[in-house]
ZADO-1210 file (C-alpha; in nm, 4 decimals, padded with zeros to 6 digits):
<atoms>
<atom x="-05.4236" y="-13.1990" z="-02.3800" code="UNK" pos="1"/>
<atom x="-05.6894" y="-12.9344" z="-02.4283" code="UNK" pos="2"/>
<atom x="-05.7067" y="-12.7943" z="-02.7652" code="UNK" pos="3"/>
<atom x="-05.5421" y="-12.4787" z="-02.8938" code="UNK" pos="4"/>
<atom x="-05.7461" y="-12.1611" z="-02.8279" code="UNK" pos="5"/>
<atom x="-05.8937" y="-12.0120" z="-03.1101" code="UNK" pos="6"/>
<atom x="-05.6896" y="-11.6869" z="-03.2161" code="UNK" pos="7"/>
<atom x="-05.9085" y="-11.3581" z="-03.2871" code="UNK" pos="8"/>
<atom x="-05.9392" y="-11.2471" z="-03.6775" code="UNK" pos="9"/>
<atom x="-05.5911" y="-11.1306" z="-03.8226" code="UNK" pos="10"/>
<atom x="-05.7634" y="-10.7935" z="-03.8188" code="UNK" pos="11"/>
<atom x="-05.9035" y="-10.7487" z="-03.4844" code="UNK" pos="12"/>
<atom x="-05.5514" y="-10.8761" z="-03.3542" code="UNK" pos="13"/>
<atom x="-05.3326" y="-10.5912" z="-03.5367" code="UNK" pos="14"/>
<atom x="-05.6252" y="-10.3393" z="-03.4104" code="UNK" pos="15"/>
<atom x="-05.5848" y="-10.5232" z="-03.0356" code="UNK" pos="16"/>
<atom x="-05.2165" y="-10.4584" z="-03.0915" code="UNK" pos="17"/>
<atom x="-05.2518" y="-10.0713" z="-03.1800" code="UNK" pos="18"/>
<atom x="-05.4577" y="-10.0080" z="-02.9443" code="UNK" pos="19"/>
<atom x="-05.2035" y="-10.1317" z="-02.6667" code="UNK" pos="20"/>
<atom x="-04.9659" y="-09.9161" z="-02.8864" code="UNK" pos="21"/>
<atom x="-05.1270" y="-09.5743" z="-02.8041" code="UNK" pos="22"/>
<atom x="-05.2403" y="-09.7045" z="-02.4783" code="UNK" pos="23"/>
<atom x="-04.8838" y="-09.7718" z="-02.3466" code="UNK" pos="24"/>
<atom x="-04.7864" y="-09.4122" z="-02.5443" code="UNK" pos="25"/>
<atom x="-04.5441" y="-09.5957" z="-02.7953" code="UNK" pos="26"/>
<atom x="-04.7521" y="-09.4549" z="-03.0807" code="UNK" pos="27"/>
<atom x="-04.8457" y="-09.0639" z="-02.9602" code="UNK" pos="28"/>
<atom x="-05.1544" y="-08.8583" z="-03.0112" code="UNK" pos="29"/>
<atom x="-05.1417" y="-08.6936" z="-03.3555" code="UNK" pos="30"/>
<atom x="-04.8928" y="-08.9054" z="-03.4926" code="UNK" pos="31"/>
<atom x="-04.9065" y="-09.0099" z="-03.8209" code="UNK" pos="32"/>
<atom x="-04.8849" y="-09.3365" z="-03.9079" code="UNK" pos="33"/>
<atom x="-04.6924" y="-09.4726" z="-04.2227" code="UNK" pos="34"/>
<atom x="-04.8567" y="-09.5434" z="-04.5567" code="UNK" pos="35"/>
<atom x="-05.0444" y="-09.8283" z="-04.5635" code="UNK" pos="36"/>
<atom x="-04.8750" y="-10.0237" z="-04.8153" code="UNK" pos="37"/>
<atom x="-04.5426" y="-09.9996" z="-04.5802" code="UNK" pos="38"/>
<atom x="-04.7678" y="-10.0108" z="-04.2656" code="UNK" pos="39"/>
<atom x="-04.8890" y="-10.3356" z="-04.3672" code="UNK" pos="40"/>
<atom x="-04.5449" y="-10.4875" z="-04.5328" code="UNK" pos="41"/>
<atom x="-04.3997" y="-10.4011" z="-04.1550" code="UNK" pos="42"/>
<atom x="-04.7012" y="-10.5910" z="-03.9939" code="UNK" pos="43"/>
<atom x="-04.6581" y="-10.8531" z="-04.2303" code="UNK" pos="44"/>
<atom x="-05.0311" y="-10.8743" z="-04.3756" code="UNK" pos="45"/>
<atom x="-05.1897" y="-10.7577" z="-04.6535" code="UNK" pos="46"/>
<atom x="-05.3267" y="-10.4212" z="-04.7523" code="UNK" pos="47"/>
<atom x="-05.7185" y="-10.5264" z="-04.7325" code="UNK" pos="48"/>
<atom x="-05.6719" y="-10.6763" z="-04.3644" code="UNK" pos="49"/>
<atom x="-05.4799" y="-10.3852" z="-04.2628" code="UNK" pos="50"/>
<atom x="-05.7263" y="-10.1584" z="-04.3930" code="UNK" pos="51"/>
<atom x="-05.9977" y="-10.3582" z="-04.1711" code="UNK" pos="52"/>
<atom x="-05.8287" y="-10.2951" z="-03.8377" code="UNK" pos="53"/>
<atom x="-05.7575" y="-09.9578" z="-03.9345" code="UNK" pos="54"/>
<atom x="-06.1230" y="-09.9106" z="-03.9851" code="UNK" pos="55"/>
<atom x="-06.2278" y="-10.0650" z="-03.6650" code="UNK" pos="56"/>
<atom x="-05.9568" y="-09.7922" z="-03.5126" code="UNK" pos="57"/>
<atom x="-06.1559" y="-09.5558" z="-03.6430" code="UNK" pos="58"/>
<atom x="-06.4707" y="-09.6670" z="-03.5172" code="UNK" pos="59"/>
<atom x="-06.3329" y="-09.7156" z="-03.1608" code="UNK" pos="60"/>
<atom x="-06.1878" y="-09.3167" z="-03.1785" code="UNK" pos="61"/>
<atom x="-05.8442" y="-09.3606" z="-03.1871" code="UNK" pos="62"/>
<atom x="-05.7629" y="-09.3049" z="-03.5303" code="UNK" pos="63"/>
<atom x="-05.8350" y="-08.9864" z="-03.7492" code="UNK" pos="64"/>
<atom x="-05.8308" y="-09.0696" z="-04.1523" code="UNK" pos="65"/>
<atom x="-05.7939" y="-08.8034" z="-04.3946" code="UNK" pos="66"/>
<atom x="-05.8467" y="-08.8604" z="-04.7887" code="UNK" pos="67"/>
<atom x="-05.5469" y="-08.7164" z="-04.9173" code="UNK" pos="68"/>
<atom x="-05.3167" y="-08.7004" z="-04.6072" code="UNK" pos="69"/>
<atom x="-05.3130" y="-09.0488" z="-04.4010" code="UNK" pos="70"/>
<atom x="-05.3941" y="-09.1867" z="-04.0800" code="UNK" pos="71"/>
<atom x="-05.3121" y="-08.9878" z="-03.7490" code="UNK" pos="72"/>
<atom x="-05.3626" y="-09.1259" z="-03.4262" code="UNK" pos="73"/>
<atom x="-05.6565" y="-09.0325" z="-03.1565" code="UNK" pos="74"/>
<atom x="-05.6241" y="-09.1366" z="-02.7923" code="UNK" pos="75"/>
<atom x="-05.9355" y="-09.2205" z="-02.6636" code="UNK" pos="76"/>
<atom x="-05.9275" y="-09.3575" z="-02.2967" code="UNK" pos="77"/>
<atom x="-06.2880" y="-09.4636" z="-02.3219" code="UNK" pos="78"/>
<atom x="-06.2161" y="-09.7095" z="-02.6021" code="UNK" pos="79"/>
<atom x="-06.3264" y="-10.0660" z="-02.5497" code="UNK" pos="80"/>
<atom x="-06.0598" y="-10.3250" z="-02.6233" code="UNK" pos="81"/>
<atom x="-06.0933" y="-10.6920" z="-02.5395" code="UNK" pos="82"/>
<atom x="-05.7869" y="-10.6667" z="-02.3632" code="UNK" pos="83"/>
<atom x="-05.8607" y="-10.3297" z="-02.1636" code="UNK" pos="84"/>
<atom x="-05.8161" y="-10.5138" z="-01.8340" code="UNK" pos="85"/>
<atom x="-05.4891" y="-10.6957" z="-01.9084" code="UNK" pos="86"/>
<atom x="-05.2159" y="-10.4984" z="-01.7523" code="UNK" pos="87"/>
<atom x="-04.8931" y="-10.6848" z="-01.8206" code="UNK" pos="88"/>
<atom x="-04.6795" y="-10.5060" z="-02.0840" code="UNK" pos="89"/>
<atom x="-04.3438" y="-10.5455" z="-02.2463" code="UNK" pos="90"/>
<atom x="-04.0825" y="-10.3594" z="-02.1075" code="UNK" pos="91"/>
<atom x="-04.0897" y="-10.1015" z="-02.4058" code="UNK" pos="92"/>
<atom x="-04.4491" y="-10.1088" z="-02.3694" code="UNK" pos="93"/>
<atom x="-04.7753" y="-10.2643" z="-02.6051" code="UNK" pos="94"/>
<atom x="-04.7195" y="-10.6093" z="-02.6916" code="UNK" pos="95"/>
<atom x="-05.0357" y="-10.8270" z="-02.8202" code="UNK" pos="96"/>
<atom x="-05.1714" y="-11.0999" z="-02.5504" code="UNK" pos="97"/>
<atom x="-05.1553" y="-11.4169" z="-02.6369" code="UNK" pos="98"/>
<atom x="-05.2141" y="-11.7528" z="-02.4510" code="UNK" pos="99"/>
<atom x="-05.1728" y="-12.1091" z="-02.4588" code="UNK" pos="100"/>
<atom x="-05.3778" y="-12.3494" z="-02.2340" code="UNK" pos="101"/>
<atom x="-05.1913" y="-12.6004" z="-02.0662" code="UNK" pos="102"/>
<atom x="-05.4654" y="-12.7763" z="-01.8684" code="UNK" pos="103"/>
<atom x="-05.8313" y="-12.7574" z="-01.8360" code="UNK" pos="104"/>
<atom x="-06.0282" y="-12.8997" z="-01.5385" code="UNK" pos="105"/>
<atom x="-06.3385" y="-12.8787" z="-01.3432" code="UNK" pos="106"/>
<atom x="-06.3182" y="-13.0183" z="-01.0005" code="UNK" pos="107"/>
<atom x="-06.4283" y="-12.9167" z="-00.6194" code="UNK" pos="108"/>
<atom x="-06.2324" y="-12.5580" z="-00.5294" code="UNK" pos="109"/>
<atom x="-05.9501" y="-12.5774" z="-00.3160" code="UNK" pos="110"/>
<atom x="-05.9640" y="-12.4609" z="00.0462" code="UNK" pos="111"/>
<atom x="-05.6538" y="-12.2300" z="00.0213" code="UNK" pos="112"/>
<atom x="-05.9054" y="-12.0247" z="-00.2560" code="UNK" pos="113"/>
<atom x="-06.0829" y="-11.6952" z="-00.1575" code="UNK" pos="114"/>
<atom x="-06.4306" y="-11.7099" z="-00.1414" code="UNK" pos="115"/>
<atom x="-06.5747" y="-11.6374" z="-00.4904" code="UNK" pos="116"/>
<atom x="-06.9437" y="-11.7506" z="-00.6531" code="UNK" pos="117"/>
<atom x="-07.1693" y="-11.9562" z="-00.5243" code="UNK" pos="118"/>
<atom x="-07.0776" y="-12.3331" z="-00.6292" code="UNK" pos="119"/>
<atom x="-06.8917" y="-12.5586" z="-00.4395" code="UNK" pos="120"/>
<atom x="-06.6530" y="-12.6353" z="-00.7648" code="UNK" pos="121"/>
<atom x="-06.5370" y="-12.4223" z="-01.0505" code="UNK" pos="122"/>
<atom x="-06.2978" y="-12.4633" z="-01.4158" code="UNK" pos="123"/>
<atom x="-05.9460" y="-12.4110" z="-01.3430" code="UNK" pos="124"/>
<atom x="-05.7569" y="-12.3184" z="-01.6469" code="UNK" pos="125"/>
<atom x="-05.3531" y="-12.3026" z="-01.6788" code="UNK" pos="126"/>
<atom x="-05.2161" y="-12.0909" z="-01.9447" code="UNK" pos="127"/>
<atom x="-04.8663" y="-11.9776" z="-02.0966" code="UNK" pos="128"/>
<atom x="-04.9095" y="-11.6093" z="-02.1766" code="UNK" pos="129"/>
<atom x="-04.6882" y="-11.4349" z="-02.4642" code="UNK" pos="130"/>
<atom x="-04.6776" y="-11.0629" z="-02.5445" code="UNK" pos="131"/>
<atom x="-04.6307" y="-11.1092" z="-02.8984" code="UNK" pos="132"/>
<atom x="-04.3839" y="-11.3908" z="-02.9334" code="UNK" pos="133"/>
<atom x="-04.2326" y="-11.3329" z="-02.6044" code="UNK" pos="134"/>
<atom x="-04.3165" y="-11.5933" z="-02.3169" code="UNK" pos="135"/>
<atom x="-04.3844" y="-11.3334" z="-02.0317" code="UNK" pos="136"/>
<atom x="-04.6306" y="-11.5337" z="-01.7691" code="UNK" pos="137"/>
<atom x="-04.8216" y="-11.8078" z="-01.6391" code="UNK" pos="138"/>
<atom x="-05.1508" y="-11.8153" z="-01.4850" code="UNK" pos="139"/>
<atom x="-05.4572" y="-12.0040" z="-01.3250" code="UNK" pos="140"/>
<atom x="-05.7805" y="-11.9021" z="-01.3665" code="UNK" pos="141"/>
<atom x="-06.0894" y="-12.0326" z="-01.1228" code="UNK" pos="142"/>
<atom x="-06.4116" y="-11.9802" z="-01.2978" code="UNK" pos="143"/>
<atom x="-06.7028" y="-12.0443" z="-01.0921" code="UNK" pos="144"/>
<atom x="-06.8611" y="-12.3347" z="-01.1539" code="UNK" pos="145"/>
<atom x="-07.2360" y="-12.1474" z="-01.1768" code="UNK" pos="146"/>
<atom x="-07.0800" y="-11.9489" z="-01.4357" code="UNK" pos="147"/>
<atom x="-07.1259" y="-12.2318" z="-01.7044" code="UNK" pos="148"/>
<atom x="-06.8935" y="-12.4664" z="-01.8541" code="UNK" pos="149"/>
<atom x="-06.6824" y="-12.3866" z="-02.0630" code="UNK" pos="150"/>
<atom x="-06.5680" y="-12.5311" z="-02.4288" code="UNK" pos="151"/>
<atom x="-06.2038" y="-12.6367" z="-02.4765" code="UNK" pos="152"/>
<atom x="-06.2474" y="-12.6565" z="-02.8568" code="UNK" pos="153"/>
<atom x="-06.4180" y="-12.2538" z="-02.8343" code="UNK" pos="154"/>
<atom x="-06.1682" y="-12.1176" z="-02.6537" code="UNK" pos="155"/>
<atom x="-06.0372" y="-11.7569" z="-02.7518" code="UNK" pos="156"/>
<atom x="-05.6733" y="-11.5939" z="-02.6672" code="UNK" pos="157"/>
<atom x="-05.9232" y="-11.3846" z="-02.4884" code="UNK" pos="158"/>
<atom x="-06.1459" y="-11.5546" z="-02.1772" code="UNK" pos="159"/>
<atom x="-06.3574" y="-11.2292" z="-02.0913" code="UNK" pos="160"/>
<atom x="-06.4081" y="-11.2492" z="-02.5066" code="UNK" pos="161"/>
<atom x="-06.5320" y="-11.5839" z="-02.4826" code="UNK" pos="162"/>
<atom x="-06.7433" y="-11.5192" z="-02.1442" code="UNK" pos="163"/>
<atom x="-06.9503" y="-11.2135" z="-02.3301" code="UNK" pos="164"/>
<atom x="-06.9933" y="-11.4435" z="-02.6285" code="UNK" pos="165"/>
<atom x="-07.0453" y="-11.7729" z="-02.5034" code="UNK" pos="166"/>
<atom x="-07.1563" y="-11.7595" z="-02.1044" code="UNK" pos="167"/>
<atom x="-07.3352" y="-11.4692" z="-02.1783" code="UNK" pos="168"/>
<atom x="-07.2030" y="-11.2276" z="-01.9461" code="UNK" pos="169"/>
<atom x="-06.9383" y="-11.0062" z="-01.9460" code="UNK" pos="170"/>
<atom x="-06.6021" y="-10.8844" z="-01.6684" code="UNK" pos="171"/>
<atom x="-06.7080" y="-10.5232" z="-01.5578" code="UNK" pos="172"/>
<atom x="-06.4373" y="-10.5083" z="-01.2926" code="UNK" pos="173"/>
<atom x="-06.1753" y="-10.6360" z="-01.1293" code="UNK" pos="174"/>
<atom x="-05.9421" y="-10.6115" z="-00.8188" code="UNK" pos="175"/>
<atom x="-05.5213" y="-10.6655" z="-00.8575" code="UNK" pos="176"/>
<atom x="-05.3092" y="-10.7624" z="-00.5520" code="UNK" pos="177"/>
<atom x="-04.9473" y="-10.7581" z="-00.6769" code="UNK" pos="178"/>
<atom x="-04.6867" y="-10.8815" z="-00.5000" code="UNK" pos="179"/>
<atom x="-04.4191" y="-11.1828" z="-00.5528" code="UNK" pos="180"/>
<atom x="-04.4831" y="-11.5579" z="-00.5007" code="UNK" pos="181"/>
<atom x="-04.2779" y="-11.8580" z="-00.5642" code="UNK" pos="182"/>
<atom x="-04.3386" y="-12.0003" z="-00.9908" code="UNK" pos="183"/>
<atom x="-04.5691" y="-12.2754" z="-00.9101" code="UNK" pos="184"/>
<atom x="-04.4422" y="-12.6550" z="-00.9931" code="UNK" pos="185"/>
<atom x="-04.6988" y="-12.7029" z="-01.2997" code="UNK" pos="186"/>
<atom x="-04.5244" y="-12.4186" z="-01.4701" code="UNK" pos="187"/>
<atom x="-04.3697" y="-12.5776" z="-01.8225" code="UNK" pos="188"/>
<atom x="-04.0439" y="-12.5850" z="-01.9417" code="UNK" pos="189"/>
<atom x="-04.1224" y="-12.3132" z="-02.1755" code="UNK" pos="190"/>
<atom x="-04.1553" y="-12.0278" z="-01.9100" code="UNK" pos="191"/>
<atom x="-03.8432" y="-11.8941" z="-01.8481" code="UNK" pos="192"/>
<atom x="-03.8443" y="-11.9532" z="-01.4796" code="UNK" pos="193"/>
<atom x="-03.8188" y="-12.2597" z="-01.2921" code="UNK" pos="194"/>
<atom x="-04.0904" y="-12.3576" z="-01.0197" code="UNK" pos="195"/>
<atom x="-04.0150" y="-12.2089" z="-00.7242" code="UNK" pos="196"/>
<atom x="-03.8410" y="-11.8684" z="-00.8295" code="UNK" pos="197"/>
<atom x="-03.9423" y="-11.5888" z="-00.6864" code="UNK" pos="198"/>
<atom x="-04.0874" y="-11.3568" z="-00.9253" code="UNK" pos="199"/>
<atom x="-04.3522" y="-11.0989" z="-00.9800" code="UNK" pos="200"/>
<atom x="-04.7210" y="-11.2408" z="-00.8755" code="UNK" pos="201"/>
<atom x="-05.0735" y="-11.0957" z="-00.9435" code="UNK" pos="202"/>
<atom x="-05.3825" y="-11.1863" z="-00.7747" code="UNK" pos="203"/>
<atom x="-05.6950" y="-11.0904" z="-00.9125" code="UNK" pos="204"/>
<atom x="-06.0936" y="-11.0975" z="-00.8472" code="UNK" pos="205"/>
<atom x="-06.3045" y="-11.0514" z="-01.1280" code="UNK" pos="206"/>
<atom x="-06.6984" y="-10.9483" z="-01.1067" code="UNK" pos="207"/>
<atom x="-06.9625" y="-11.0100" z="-01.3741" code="UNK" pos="208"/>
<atom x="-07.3319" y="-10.8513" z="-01.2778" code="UNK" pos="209"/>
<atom x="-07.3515" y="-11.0044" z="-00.9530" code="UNK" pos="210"/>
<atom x="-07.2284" y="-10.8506" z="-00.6027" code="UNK" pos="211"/>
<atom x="-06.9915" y="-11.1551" z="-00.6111" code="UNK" pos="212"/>
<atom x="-06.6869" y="-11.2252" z="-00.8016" code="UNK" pos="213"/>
<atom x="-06.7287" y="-11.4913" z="-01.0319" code="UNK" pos="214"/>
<atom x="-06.3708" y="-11.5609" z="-01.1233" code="UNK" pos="215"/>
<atom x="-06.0334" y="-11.5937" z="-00.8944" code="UNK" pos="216"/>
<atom x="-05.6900" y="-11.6300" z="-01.1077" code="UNK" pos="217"/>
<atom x="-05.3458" y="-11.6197" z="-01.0075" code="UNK" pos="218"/>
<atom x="-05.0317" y="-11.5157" z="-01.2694" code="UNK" pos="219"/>
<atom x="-04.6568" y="-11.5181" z="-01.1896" code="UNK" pos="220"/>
<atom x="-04.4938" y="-11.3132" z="-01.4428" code="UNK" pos="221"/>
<atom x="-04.0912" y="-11.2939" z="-01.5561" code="UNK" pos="222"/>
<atom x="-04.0286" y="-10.8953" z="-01.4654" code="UNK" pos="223"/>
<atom x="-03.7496" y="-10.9263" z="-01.7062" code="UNK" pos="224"/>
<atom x="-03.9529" y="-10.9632" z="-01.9858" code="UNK" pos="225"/>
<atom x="-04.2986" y="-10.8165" z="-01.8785" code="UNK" pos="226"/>
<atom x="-04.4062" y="-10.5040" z="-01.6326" code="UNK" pos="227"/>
<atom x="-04.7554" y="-10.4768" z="-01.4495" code="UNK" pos="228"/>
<atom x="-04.8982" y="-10.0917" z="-01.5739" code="UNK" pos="229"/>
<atom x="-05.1544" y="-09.9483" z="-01.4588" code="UNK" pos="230"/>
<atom x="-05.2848" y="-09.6445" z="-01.6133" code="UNK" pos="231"/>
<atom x="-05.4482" y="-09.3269" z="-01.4177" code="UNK" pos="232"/>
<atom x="-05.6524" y="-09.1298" z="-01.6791" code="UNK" pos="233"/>
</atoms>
């Protein structure tokens, strides 16, 4: 079994989460938000680590601080977020990305792939996804084999984290095909689908620098508990 992924700082995740937050419109441009103390008691953290992804907020745009007054929100579609590319949301909207690998393997690709990179085999990675604690997806991710290999025991929540900081190069866009496929039969018993229900399915090409894509991954997703959004801005 490969290892757990690594989780990002308690801080960068409640920032992650915020900015999906305002993204999504759940928290609104000029809102303010509530004093910290309560802010953080709600998140369940402390003061300090609040006060870090706060900060980071503020860096990014998206939050306005004002000695004497509070914290009011800034929407800023420019922002960079490590999850700026994931588009599956809780029905309400928001929800923080998280994932759990279920199986980690480099072998030859598959015929039935498209054609993507340069090598002959790639990593294929199976992971649970949660939005927050709420099971939402599973997917399979094809990382070309030229791309490096990758670390089980350095693996973030985030991949296109862990290709900027440990491949050395970095998702700059990607193509969605969404449309419905059958839950494949590796899916656990934890997803709350059984193999073979039909359900909401995303195929997506990723590209680094090259002209090629460098990564292929497929996700069937519960609609119940998790929309596709895609924002025009």
């Amino acid at each position: 079994m490969p290892e757990a992924p690594a989780a990002l700082p308690l801080h960068q995740q409640i920032s992650e989460l915020l900015v999906r937050e305002i993204a999504s419109g759940r928290l609104v441009e000029g809102e303010r938000l509530p004093p910290e103390r309560d802010f953080a008691q709600r998140l369940g953290t402390s003061v300090r680590t609040l006060r870090k992804a706060l900060s980071e907020l503020s860096e990014k745009g998206m939050l306005e601080r004002v000695q004497g007054s509070g914290n009011y929100v800034r929407r800023n579609a420019q922002a960079e977020s490590v999850y700026s590319m994931f588009r599956l949301e809780l029905p309400e909207g928001g929800g923080l990305p998280r994932a759990e690998v279920l199986d980690l393997a480099r072998i030859e690709k598959p015929a039935d792939l498209p054609g993507f990179g340069a090598a002959s085999d790639a990593t294929r990675i199976r992971r649970l996804r949660r939005l927050n604690d709420t099971i939402i997806a599973v997917e399979e991710i094809w990382l070309d084999g030229a791309a490096g290999a990758i670390d089980p025991g350095r693996l973030a929540d985030s991949l296109y984290l862990y290709y900027k900081t440990h491949l050395g190069f970095w998702i700059t866009r990607a193509e969605d095909r969404v449309t419905i496929g059958e839950v494949p039969h590796w899916a656990p018993a934890a997803f709350t689908l059984r193999p073979g229900t039909v359900t909401g399915y995303i195929e997506r090409l990723s590209w680094a620098q090259g002209p090629a894509p460098v990564e292929f991954s497929r996700t069937w997703f519960d609609t119940a508990r998790a929309h596709y959004v895609q924002r025009l801005i």
